[in-house]
C-alpha positions as CSV (number, residue, x, y, z in Angstrom):
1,X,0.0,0.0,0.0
2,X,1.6,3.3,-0.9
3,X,0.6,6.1,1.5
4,X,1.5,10.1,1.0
5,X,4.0,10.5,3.0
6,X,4.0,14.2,4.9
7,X,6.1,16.0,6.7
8,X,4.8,16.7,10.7
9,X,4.6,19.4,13.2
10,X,2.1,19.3,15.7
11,X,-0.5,21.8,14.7
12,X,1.1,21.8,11.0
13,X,1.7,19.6,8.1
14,X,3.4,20.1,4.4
15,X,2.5,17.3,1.9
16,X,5.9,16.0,0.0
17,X,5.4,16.6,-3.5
18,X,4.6,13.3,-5.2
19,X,7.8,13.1,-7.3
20,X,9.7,13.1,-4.5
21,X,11.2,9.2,-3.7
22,X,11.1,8.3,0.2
23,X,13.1,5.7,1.2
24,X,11.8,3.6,3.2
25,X,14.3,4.0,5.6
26,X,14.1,7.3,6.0
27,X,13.6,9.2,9.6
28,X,12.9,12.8,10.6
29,X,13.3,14.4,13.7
30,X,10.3,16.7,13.8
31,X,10.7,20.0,16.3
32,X,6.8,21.0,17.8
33,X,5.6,24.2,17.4
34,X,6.4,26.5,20.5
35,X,3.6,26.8,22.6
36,X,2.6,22.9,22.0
37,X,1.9,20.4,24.2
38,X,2.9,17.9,22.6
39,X,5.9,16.9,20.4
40,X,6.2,14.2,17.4
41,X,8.7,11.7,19.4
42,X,9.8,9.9,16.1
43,X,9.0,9.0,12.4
44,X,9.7,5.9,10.9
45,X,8.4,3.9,7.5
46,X,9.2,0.7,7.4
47,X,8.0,-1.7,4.0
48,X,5.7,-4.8,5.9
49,X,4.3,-7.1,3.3
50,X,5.0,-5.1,0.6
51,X,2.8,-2.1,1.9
52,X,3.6,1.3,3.6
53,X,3.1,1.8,7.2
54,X,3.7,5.2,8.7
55,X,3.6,5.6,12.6
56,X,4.4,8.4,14.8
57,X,4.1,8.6,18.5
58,X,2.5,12.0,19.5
59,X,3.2,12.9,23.1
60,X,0.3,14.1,25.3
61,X,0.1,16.3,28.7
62,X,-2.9,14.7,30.2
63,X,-3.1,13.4,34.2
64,X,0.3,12.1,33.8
65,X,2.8,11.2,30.9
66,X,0.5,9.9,28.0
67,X,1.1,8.6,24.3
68,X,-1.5,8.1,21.1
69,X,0.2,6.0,18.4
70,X,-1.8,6.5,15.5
71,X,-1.1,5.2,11.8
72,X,-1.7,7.0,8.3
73,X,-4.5,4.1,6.8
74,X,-5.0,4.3,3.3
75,X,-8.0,2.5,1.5
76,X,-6.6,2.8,-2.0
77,X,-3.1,2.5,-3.5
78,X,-1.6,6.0,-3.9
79,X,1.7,5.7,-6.3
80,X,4.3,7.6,-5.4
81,X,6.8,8.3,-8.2
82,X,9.9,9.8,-9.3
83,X,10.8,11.3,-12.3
84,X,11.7,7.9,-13.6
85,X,9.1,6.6,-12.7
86,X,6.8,8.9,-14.4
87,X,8.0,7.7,-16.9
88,X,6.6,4.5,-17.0
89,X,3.5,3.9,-18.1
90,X,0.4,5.7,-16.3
91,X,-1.6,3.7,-14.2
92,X,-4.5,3.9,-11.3
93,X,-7.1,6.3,-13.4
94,X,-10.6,5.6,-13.8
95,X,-13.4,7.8,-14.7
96,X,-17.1,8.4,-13.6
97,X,-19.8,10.6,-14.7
98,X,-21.2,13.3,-13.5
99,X,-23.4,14.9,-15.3
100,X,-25.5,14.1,-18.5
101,X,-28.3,14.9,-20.8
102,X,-26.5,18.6,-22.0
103,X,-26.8,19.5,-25.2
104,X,-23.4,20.4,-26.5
105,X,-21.1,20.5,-23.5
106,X,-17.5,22.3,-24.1
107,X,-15.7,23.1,-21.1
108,X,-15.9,22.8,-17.0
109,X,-14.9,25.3,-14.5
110,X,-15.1,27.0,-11.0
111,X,-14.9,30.0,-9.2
112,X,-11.3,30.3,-7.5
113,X,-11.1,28.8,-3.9
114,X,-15.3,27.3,-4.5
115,X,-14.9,23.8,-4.0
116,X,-18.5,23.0,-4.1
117,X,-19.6,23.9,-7.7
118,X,-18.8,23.0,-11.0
119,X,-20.0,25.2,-13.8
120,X,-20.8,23.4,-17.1
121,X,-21.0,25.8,-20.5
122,X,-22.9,24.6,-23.8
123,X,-22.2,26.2,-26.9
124,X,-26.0,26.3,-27.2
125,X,-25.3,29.3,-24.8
126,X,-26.1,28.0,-21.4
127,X,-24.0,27.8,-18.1
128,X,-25.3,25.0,-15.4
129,X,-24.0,24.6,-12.1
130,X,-23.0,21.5,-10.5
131,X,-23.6,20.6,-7.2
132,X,-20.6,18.4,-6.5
133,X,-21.9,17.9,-2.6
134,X,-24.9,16.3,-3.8
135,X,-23.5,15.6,-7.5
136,X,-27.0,17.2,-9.0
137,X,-27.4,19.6,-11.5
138,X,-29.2,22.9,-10.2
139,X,-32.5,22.9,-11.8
140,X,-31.9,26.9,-12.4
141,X,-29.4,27.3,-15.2
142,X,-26.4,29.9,-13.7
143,X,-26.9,31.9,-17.5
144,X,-28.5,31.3,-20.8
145,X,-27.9,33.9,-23.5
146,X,-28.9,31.5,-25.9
147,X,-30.8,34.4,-28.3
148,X,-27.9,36.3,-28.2
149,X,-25.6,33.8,-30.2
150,X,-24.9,32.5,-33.6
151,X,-24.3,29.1,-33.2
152,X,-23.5,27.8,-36.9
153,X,-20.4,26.0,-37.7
154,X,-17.8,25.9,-34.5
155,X,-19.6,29.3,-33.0
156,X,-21.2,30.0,-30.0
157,X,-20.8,30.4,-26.4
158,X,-17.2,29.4,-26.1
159,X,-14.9,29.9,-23.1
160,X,-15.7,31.3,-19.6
161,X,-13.6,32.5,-17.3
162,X,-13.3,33.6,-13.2
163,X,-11.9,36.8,-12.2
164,X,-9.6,36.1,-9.9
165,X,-11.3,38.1,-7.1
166,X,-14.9,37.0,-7.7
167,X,-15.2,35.8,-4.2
168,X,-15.6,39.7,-3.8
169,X,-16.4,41.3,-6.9
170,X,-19.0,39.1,-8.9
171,X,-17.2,39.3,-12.0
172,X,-16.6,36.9,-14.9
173,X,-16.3,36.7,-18.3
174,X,-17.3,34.4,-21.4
175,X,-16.1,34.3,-25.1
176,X,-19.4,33.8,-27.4
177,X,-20.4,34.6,-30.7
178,X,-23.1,37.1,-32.2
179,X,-24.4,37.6,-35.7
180,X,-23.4,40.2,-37.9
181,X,-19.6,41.5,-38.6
182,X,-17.3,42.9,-41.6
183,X,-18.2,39.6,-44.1
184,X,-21.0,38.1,-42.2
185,X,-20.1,35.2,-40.6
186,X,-20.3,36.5,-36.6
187,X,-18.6,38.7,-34.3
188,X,-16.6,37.5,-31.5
189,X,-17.8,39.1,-27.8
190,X,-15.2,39.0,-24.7
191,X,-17.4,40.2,-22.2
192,X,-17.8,41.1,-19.0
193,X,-20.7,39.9,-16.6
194,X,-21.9,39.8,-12.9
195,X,-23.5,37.6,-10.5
196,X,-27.1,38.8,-9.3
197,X,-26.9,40.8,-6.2
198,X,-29.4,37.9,-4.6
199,X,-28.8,34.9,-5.7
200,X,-24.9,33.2,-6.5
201,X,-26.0,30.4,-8.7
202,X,-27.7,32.8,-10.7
203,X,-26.1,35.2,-13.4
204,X,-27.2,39.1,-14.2
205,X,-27.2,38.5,-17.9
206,X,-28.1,42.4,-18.7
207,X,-25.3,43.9,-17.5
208,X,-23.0,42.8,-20.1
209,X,-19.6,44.9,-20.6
210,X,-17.9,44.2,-24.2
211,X,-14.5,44.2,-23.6
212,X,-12.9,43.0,-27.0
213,X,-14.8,42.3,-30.3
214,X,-13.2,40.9,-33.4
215,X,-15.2,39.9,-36.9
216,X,-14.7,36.2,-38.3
217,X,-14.5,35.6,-42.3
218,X,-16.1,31.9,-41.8
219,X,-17.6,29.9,-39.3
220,X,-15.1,27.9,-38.3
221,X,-12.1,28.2,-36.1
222,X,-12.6,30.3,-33.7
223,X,-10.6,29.4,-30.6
224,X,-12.5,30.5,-28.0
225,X,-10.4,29.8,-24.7
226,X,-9.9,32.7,-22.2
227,X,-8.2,32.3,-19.0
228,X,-6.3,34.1,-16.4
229,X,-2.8,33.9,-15.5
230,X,-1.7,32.4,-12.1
231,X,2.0,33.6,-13.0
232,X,3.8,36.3,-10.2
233,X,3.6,39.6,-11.6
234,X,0.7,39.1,-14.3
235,X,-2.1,40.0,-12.1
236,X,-6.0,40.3,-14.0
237,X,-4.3,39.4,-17.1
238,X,-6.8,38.0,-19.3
239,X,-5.4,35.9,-22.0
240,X,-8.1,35.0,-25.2
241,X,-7.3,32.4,-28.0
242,X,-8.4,33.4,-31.4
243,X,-8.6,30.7,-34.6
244,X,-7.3,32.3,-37.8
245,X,-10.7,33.1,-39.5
246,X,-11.4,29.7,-40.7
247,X,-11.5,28.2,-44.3
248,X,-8.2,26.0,-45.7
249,X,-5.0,26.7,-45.5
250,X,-5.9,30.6,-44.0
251,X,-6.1,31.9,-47.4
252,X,-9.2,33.5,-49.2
253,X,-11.5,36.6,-48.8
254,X,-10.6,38.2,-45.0
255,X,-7.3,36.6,-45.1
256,X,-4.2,38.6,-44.9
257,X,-1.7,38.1,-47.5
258,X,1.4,37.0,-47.6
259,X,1.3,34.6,-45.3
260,X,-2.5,34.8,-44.0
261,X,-4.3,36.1,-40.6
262,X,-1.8,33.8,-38.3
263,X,1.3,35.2,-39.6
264,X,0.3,39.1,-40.1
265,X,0.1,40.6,-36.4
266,X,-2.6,44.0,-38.0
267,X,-5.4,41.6,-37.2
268,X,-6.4,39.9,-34.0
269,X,-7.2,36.3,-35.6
270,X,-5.0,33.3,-35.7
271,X,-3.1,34.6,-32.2
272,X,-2.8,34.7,-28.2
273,X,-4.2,38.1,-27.0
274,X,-3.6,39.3,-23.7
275,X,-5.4,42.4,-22.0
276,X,-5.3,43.8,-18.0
277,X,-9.4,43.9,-16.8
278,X,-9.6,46.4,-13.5
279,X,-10.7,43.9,-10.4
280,X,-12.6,46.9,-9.5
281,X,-13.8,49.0,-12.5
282,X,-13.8,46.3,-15.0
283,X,-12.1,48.5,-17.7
284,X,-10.0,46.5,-20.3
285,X,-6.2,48.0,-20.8
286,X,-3.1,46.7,-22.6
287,X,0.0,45.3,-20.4
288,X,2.6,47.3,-21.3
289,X,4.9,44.5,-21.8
290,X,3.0,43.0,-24.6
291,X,5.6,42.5,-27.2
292,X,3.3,45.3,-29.7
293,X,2.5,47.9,-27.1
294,X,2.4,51.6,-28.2
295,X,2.4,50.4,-31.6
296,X,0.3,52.7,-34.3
297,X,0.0,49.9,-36.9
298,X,0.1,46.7,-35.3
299,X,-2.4,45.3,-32.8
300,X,-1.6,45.5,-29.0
301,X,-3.6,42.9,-27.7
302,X,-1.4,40.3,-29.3
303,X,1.1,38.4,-26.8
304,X,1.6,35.3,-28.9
305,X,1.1,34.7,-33.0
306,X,0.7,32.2,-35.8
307,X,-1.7,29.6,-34.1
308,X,-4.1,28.0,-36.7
309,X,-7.3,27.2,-34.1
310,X,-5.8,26.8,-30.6
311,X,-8.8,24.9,-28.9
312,X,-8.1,24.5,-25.3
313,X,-5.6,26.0,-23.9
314,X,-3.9,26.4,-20.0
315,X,-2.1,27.5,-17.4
316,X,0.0,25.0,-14.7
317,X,-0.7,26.0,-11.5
318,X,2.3,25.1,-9.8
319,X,4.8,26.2,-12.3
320,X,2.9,28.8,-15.0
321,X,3.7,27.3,-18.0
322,X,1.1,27.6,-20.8
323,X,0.3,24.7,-22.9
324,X,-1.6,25.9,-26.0
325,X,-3.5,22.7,-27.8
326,X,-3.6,24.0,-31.7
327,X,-5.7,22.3,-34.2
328,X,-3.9,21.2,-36.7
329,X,-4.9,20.9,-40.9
330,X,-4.4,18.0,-42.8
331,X,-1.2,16.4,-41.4
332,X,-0.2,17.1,-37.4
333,X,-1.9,18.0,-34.3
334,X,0.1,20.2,-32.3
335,X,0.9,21.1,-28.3
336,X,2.4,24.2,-28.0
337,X,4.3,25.7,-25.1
338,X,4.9,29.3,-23.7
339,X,7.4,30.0,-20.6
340,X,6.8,32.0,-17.6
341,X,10.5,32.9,-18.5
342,X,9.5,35.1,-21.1
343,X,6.3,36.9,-19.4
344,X,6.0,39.4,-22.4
345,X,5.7,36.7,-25.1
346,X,6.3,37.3,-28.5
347,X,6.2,33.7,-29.9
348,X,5.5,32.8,-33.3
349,X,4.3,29.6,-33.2
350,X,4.6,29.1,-37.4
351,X,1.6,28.4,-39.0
352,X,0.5,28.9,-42.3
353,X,4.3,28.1,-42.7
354,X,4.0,25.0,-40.9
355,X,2.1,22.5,-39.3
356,X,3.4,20.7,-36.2
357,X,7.5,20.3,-36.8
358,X,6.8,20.1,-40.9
359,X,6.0,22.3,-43.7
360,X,2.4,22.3,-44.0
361,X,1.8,19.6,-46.3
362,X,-1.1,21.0,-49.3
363,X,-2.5,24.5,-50.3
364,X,1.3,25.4,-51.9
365,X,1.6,27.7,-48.3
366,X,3.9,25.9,-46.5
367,X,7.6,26.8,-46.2
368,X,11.1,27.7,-44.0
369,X,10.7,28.1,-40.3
370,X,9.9,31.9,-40.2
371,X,12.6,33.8,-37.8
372,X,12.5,33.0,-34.2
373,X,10.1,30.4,-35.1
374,X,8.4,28.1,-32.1
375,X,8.2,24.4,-32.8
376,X,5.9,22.3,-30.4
377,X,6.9,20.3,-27.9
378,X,4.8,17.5,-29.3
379,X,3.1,17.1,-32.6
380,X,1.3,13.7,-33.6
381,X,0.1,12.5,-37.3
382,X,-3.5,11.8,-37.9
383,X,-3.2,8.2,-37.8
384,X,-2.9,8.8,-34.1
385,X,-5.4,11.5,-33.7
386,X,-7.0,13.9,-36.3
387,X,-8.2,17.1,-34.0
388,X,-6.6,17.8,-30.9
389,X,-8.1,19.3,-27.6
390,X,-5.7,20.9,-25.2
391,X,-5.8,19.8,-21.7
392,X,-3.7,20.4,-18.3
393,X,-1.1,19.4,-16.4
394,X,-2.9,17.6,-13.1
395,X,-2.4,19.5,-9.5
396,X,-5.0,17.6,-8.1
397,X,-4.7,15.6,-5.1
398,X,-6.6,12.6,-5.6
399,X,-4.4,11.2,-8.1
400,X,-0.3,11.1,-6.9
401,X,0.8,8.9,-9.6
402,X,-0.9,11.8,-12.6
403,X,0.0,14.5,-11.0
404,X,2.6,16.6,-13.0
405,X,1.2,14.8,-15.7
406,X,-0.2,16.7,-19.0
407,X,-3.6,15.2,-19.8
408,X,-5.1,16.2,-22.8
409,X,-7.6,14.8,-25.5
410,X,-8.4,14.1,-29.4
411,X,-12.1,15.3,-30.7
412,X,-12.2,12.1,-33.5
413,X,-9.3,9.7,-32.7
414,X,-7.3,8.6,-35.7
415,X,-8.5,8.5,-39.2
416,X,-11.1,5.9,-40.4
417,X,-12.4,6.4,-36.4
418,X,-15.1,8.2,-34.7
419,X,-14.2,8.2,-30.7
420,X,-12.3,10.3,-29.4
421,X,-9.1,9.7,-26.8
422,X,-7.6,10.7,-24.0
423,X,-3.8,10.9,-24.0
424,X,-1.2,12.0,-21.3
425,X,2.3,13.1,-21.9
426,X,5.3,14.7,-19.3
427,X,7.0,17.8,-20.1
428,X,9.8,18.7,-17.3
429,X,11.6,21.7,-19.6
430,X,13.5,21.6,-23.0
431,X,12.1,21.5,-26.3
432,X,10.1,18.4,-26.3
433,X,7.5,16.4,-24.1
434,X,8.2,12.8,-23.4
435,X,6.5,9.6,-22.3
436,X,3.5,9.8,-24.7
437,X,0.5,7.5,-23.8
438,X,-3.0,6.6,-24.9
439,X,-4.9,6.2,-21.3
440,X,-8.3,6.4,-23.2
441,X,-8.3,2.1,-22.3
442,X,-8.1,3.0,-18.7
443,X,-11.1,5.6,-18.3
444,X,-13.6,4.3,-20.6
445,X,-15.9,2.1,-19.8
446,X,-16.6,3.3,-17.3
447,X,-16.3,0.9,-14.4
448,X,-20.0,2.2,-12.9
449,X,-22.3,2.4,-15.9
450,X,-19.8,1.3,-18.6
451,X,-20.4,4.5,-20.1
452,X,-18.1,5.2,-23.6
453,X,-16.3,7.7,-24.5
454,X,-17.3,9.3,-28.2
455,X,-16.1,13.0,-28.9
456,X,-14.2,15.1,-25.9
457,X,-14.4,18.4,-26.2
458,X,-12.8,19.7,-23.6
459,X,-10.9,19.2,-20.2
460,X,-11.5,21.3,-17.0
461,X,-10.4,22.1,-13.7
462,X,-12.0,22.2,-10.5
463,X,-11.2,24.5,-7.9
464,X,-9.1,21.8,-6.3
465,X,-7.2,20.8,-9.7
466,X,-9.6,17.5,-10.3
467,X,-9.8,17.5,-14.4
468,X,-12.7,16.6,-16.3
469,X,-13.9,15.9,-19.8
470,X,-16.8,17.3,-21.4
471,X,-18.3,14.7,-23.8
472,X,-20.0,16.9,-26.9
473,X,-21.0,13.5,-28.8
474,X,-22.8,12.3,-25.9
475,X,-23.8,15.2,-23.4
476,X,-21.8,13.7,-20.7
477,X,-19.7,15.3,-18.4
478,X,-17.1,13.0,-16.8
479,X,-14.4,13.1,-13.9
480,X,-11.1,11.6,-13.9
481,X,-10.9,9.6,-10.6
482,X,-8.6,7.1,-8.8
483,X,-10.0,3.6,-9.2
484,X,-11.3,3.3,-5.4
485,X,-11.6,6.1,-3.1
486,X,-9.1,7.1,-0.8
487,X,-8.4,9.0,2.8
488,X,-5.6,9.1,4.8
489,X,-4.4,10.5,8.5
490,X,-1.8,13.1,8.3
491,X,-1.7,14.8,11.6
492,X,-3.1,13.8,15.1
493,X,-3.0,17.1,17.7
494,X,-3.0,17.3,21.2
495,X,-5.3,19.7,22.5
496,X,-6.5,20.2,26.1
497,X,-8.1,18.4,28.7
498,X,-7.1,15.1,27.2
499,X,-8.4,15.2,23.8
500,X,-7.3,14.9,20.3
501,X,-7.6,16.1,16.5
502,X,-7.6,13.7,14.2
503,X,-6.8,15.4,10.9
504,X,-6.6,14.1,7.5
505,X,-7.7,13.9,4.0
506,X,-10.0,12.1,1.3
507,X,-12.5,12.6,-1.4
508,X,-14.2,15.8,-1.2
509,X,-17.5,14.9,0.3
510,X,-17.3,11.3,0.8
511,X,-18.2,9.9,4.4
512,X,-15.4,8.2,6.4
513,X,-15.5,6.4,9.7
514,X,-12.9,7.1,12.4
515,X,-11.6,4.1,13.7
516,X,-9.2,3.9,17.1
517,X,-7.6,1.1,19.2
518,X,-8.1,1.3,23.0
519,X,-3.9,1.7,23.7
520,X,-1.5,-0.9,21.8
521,X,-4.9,-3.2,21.9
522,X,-4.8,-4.4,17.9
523,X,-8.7,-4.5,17.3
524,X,-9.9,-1.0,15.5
525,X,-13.3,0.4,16.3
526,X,-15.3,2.9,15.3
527,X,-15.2,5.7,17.4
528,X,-17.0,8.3,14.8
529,X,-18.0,9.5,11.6
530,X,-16.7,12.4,9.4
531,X,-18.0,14.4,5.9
532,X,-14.9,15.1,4.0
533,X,-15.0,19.2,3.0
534,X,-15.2,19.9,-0.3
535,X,-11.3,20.2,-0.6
536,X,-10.9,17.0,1.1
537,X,-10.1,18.0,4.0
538,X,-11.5,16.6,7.4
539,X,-11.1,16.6,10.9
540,X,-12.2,14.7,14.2
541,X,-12.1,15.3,18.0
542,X,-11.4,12.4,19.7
543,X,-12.5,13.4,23.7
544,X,-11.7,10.0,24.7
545,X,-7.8,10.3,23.6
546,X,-6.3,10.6,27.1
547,X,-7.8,7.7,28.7
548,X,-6.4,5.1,25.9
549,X,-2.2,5.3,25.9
550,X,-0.6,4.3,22.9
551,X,-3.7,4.6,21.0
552,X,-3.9,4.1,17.0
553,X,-6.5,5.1,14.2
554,X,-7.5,4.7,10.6
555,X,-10.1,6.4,8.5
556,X,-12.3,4.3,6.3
557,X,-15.4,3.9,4.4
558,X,-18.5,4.8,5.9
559,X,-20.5,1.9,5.4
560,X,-24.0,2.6,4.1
């Protein structure tokens, strides 16, 4: 049994990043917090029957001289890994489903820091909230500005995005499409809208503040993805992906020549935008370190250029790295990568020129790398996949073995096929990714329902880094998940008179039952029962502590 090992203080605890390698011989000498009562005495893990135990022995003030041994219990396997083994193949993912019956689903999200709610948008124009305590839909729909849109083609409601302070301000933003514009085909909104005053699973859709609007000369390819930066320094930065206008090859009527909409930086399409939104006043501005700024010819919203229809796009959370997943023509599907090293971008990431590490293959517009040129860090021919869907590197917690781990999807799969996949690949700096895999086998069937994966169309976070996959050819919304649930102890405190909190972590609102010896006695029973928060997190006061010395627990399943 592999357990995640953390580091102790009474009263504090720091998880061990998961690819760090513990020995198993391994000891700390822990010092308490001042003002304690109690002290961690000693730390040892030792390998019994192939399976990691973890005891400390937490010293208590009681009546007299008192100890509680308690030991971290897992209920599933949680790998740890190293680098190398990262490298191996993925393992211990499953999927379930969480929601169904949408009409066009395209992307998942949440509110920073709301670990309860899961917001679901459908191109049809709707946002639907759900409720990831009781795993039900709301029967109120968060937003519909379905008479707003034009939904023909790869148009309508898009991308949505959290400003980073909405737990104060209200304020978020969505990427949608309206009728009209310079040749007909729609006009791209990035707007600005509030929560109602009374109600916080229900959108004010009437106070809408355009932002950015740009015109398309077809229907297709229009990115769509906006997002904000978690990266030190690039505050209420709102970044926007736009497709290159549509049509082959960006060429024809409302595409720049030479070298189309992608590689000519006087219009906004085919790019990475990036513009500062006001927390407060909501006013749209241009970062002055936008690599165009103060320009009087060329756009100053661009950051990043030459993207053909970058659909799905994100940022790590741990390190800020932006992975850009870019739709490829008739040869390569392409993951592109920007570095928080260079915060002012500037990338040209190639195409028309080329597609993927090649010359794009037909239309007679392919050529030389252009200067200072971007190649992917992994491109893929269309016998492996045919229409790539960015995804995200996993921060999540109920998954150690995926985390670090890029997860991203295919729409259509490879040619002559119709389902889509899932794939996973690790990117640890340089010019390439490594350790390609096709995990699709491992999430679908599902193992409750034996429900199928047909055409992704999205992944999405949660607000605790739990990804999802939006299912467009089926309505289904599905979560990536361990194969069994989990929990483990990580701290026990001493608190006064005696007593004890038993602290630890598991799947956000699952029920667990605390289970305790009475001193070095070796039968467990239950002693209580917990709700896990919705970040995991749970806790139990034991007021029986000081009258059991030596005494162990484990967490496990409730049973129903």
């Amino acid at each position: 049994m592999d357990l995640t090992v953390v580091e102790d203080r009474v009263g504090a605890h720091t998880a061990l990043e998961v690819n760090e390698r513990i020995d198993s011989a391994a000891q700390r000498r822990v010092i308490p917090e001042e003002g304690q009562p109690g002290a961690v005495l000693a730390q040892q893990l030792k390998e019994l029957d192939r399976e990691w135990d973890i005891e400390r022995w937490l010293e208590m003030r009681g009546d007299g001289m008192k100890y509680i041994r308690w030991i971290c219990f897992g209920i599933c396997i949680l790998a740890l890994c190293s680098s190398k083994i990262c490298a191996q193949a993925v393992s211990g993912l499953s999927a379930v489903r969480v929601a169904f019956g949408l009409t066009q689903p395209v992307f998942v999200t949440a509110p920073p820091g709301d670990t309860r709610r899961l917001f679901i948008v459908r191109q049809t124009g709707q946002v639907h909230i759900l409720n990831l305590a009781t795993g039900k839909l709301n029967a109120t729909a968060f937003l519909d500005i379905h008479t707003r849109l034009r939904t023909s083609g790869e148009q309508g409601l898009l991308g949505m995005a959290f400003d980073p302070n909405y737990t104060t301000n209200g304020k978020f933003y969505l990427n949608f499409t309206v009728p009209g514009g310079t040749w007909g085909n729609g006009v791209t909104h990035v707007s600005q809208f509030q929560v109602s005053a009374g109600n916080p699973d229900v959108a004010n859709t009437s106070n809408e503040k355009i932002l950015l609007t740009f015109s398309h000369p077809e229907a297709n390819h229009n990115g769509g993805w906006i997002g904000f930066s978690p990266r030190t320094g690039d505050d209420h930065n709102l970044y926007i992906a736009t497709g290159d206008g549509g049509s082959e090859n960006d060429q024809g009527i409302g595409h720049i020549e030479p070298g189309g909409n992608a590689q000519n930086n006087t219009t906004l399409l085919g790019k990475m935008l990036r513009i500062h939104v006001n927390p407060t006043t909501g006013m749209a501005s241009i970062p002055s370190n936008n690599p165009f700024f103060g320009s009087n010819t060329l756009r100053q919203e661009i950051w990043a250029f030459g993207l053909r229809n970058p659909w799905r796009n994100s940022f790590d959370r741990q390190s800020g790295r932006m992975f850009i997943g870019d739709v490829g023509g008739d040869a390569r599907e392409e993951i592109d990568l920007q570095r928080p090293v260079n915060p002012g971008g500037g990338e040209n990431y190639e195409w028309r020129l080329r597609e993927g590490k090649i010359a794009t293959s037909t239309g007679g517009v392919g050529g030389p790398r252009p200067p200072g040129g971007v190649d992917p860090i992994f491109d893929y021919p269309h016998s492996t996949g045919q229409c790539v869907i960015g995804g995200y590197v996993y921060r999540g917690n109920q998954i150690p073995a995926l985390r670090g781990t890029y997860v991203f999807a295919d729409y259509l799969g490879p040619e002559l096929g119709s389902q889509g996949k899932i794939f996973t690949l690790n990117y640890n700096g340089g010019t390439t990714a490594s350790n390609f895999q096709n995990v699709t086998a491992k999430l679908f069937p599902t193992k409750v329902g034996g429900y199928l994966l047909k055409n992704p169309s999205s992944l999405g976070e949660d607000a605790n880094g739990e990804l999802y996959i939006t299912d467009i050819g089926n309505g289904n919304v599905y979560k990536i998940v361990p194969p069994t649930t989990s929990a483990h102890i990580d701290t026990v405190r001493a608190l006064p008179e005696g007593h004890a909190m038993v602290e630890g972590s598991g799947v956000p609102f699952e029920a667990y039952t605390i289970e305790a010896t009475a001193g070095l006695a070796p039968a467990f029973s239950p002693i209580g029962t917990i709700t896990a928060e919705g970040d995991g997190r749970f806790e139990f006061e034991d007021i029986y502590a000081g009258n059991f010395p030596e005494r162990q627990y484990r967490v496990t399943p409730r049973t129903p």
